[in-house]
C-alpha positions as CSV (number, residue, x, y, z in Angstrom):
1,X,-1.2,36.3,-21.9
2,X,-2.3,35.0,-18.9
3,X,-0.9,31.2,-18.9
4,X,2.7,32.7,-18.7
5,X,1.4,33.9,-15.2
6,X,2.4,31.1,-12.8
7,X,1.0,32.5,-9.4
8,X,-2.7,31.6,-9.8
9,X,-1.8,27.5,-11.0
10,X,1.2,27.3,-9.2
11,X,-0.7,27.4,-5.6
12,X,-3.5,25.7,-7.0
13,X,-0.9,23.1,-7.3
14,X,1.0,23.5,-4.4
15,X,-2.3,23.6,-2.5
16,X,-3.9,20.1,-4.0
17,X,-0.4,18.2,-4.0
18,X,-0.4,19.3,0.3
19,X,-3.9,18.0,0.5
20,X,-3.4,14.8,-1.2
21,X,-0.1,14.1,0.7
22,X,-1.6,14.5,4.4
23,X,-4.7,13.1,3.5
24,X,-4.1,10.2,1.3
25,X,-1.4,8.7,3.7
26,X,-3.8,8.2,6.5
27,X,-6.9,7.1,4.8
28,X,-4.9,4.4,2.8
29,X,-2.8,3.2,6.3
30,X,-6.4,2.4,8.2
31,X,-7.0,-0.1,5.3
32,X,-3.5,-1.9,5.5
33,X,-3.7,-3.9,9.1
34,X,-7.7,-3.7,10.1
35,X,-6.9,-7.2,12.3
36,X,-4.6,-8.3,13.8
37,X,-3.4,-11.8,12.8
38,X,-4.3,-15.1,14.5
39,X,-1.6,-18.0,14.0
40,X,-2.8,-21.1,12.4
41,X,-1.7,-24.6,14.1
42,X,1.0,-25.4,11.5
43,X,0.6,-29.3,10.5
44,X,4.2,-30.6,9.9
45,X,3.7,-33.3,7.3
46,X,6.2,-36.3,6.8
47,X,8.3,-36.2,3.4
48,X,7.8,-39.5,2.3
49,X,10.7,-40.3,-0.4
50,X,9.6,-42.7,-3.3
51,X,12.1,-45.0,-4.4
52,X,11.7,-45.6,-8.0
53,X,12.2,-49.5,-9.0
54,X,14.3,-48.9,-11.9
């Protein structure tokens, strides 16, 4: 019965879970930060309380 025979899968397996971990880490770390940031001019606006006549 060959699928009680765990060498052949087993490194196939080992082999693609290696690939995706030093691969996908990279690729998806380029997309994160492409620019860097540029602070806005931060308008402080006045809190204006309402006083309600009642």
């Amino acid at each position: 019965m060959p699928q009680l025979n765990p060498l052949p899968w087993f490194t196939i397996l080992i082999f693609s879970w290696a690939v995706l971990l030093t691969l996908t880490p990279t690729k998806v770390l380029d997309h994160i930060q492409p620019n860097e940031f540029t602070l806005l001019d931060i308008k402080k606006y006045q809190n204006l309380n309402w006083t309600w006549q009642w």
